[in-house]
C-alpha positions in Angstrom: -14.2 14.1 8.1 -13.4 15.9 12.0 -9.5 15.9 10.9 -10.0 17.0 7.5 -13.6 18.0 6.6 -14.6 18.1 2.9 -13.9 21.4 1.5 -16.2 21.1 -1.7 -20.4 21.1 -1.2 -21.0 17.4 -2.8 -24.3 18.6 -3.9 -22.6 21.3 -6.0 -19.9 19.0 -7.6 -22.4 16.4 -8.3 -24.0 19.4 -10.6 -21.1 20.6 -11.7 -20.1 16.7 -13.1 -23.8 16.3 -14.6 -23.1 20.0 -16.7 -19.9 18.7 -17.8 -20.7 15.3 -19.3 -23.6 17.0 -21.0 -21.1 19.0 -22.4 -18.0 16.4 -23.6 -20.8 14.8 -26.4 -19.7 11.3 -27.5 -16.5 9.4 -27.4 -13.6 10.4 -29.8 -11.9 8.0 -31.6 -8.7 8.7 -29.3 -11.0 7.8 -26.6 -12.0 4.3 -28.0 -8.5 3.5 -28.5 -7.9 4.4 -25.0 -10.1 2.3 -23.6 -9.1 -0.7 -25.6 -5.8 -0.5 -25.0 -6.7 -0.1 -21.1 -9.1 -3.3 -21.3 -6.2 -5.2 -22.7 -4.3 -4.2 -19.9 -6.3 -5.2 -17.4 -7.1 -8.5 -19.4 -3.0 -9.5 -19.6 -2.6 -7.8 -16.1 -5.3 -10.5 -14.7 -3.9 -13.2 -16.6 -0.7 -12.5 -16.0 -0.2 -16.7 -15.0 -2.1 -18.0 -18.3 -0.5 -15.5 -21.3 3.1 -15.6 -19.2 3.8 -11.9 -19.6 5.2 -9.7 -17.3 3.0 -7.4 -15.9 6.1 -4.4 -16.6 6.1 -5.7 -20.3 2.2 -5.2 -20.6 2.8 -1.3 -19.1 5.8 -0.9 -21.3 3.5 -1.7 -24.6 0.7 -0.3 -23.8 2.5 3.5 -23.3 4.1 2.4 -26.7 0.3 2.0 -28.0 -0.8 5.4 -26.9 2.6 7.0 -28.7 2.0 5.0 -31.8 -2.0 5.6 -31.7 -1.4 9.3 -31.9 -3.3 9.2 -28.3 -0.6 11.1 -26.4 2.6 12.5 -27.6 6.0 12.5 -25.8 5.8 15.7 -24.2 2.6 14.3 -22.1 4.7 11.9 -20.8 7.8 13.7 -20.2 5.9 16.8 -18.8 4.3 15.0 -15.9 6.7 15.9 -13.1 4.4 14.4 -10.4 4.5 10.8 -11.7 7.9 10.6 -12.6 8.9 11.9 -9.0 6.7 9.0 -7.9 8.4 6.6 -9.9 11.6 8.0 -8.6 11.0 7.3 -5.0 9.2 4.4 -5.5 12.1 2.6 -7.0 14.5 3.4 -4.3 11.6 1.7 -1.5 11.2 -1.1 -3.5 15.3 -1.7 -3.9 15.4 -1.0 -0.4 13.1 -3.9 0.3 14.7 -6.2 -2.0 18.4 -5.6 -0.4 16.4 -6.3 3.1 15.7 -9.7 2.0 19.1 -10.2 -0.6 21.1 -9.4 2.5 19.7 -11.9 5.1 18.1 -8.1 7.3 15.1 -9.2 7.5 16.0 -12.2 8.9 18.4 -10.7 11.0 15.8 -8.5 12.6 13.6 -11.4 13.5 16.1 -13.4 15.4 17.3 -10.2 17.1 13.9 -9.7 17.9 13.5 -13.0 18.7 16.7 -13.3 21.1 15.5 -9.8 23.0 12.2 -10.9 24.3 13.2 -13.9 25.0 11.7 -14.9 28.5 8.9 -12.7 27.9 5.1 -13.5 28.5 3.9 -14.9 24.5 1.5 -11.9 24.9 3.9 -9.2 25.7 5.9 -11.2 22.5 3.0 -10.7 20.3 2.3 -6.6 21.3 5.7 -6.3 20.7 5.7 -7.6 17.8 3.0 -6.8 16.5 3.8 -3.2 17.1 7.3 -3.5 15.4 5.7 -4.9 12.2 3.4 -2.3 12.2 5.8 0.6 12.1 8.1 -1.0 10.1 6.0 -0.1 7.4 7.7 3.6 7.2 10.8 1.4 5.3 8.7 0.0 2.6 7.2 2.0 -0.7 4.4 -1.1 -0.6 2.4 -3.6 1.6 3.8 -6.5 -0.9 7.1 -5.9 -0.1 6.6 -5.0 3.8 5.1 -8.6 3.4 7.5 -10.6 1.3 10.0 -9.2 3.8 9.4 -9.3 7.1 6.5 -11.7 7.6 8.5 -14.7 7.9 11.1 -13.8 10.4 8.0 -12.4 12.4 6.5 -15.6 12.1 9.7 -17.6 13.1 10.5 -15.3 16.0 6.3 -15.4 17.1 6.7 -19.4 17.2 10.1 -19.4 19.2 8.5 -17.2 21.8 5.3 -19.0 22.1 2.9 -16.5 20.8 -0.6 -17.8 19.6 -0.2 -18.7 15.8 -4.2 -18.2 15.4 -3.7 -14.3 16.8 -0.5 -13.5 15.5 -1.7 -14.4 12.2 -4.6 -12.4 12.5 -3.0 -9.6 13.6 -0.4 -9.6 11.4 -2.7 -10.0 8.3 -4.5 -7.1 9.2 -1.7 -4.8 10.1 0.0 -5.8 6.9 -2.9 -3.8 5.1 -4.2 -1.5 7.8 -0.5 0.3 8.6 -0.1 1.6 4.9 -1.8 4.4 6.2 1.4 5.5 8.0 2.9 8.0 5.2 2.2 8.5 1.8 4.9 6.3 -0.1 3.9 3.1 2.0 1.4 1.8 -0.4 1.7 2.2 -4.0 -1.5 2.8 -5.3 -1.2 5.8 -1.9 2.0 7.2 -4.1 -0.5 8.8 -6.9 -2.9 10.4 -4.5 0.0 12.0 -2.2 1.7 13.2 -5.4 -1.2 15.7 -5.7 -0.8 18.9 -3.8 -4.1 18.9 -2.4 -2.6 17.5 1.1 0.7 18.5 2.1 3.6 15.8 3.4 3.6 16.8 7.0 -0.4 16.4 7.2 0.3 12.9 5.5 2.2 11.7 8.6 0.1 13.9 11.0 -3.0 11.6 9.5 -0.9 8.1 9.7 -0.5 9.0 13.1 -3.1 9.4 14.1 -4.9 6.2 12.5 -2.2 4.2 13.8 -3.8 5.5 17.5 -7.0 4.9 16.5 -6.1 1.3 15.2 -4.6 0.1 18.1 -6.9 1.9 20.5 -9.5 -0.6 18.6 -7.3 -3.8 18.6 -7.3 -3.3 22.2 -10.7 -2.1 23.3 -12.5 -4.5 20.4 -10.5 -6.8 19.9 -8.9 -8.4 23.2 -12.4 -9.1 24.4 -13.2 -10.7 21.3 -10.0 -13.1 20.8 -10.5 -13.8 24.5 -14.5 -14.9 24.1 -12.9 -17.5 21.0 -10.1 -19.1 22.9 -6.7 -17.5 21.5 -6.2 -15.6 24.7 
């Protein structure tokens, strides 16, 4: 709220959302069939392991529904410029990530890693790290595939140097989630809300950085005193 304070009164909008569900009435029938068709989702979505089908299929059928349903028409679709420039740069992340992996990078990276701080205190292994992994994040479109990627060789190159599996873990885990902060294509669910243009791109970044101070300005203060007082320092 200091970097970017609220520029709506919440006691207004809150109004303003009362007046206009008073005013909508009761569901349509395009509205019903919406919903069904979004509960059916989320029921083959969850049980993606049990009813074996892909999770694109499901999204695939379910845009088919609202076509055949007479719910949206084409032109819906094709007219929303912000999603498909989402999906756009989204898929060239998420190749990105996969070639990482394909290619043997990723594993590349953590024995290069590995081989330069070799000799190095574990601690200094772990910051360094640590730090790495966290701002690696800028080359992925989402946390799954900054994890699928890179985790491992981090893991590897943490155990060749020493470093505290406990800690390393636990930092690790929660930088995997925390660092999707960094820009606004790092997280996939981010993608939709940085597609608006409420915020612009360079206030995106300005923002990342800013948290990524503020997280490690906590790891440190917090959370060295803390992993000290249980025994993984």
């Amino acid at each position: 709220n200091h970097i970017y304070k609220p520029k709506f009164d919440t006691t207004l909008i809150r109004q303003e959302i009362v007046l206009q569900k008073s005013s909508l009435g009761p569901l349509s029938i395009k509205e019903w069939k919406l919903i069904l068709i979004l509960a059916l989702c989320l029921v083959l979505w969850a049980g993606s392991s049990i009813f074996k089908i892909g999770s694109t299929i499901v999204a695939f059928s379910a845009i088919l529904s609202l076509l055949l349903l007479d719910i949206l028409v084409w032109n819906d679709i094709a007219s929303n410029s912000a999603a498909w420039d989402t999906f756009y740069w989204l898929s060239i992340f998420f190749a990105f990530a996969n070639q990482l992996s394909e290619l043997g990078i990723s594993a590349f990276i953590g024995k290069t890693l590995s081989f330069i701080l070799e000799g190095t205190s574990p601690i200094v292994a772990l910051v360094a790290l640590s730090t790495v992994y966290y701002f690696s994040t800028y080359m992925f479109s989402s946390t799954t595939s900054h994890i699928v990627a890179l985790v491992g060789p981090f893991m590897s190159a943490a155990k060749e140097l020493n470093c505290n599996p406990f800690l390393f873990t636990a930092v690790i885990s929660s930088f995997s989630t925390i660092s999707a902060c960094l820009a606004p294509y790092c997280c996939g669910c981010l993608a939709i809300y940085a597609s608006l243009p409420y915020v612009k791109q360079n206030e995106w970044f300005y923002a990342g950085i800013l948290s990524a101070g503020a997280h490690f300005l906590i790891f440190t203060v917090v959370g060295i005193p803390w992993y000290w007082a249980i025994g993984w320092l």
